[in-house]
C-alpha positions, 0 to 999 in steps of 0.5 A: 492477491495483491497487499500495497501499503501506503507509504506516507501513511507508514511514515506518519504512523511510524512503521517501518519496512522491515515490520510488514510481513513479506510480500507487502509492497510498498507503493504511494497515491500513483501507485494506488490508482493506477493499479486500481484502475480497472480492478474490483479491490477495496480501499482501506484508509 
């Protein structure tokens, strides 16, 4: 399993890198998509 986090999303709400846990990746809206293509994951917004 795959954990991306949303990178404006983090920006907005004041999040930074060092406070996810590991293994989080950071990723944007191109990210997103093109990893999400032709998979079966859930959209958290």
């Amino acid at each position: 399993m795959k954990f991306v986090a949303c990178q404006i999303s983090m920006e907005l709400m004041g999040i930074a890198a060092e406070e996810l846990i590991d293994g989080v990746e950071l990723g944007g809206v191109a990210t997103m998509l093109g990893s999400t293509e032709k998979s079966d994951l859930t959209y958290f917004i």
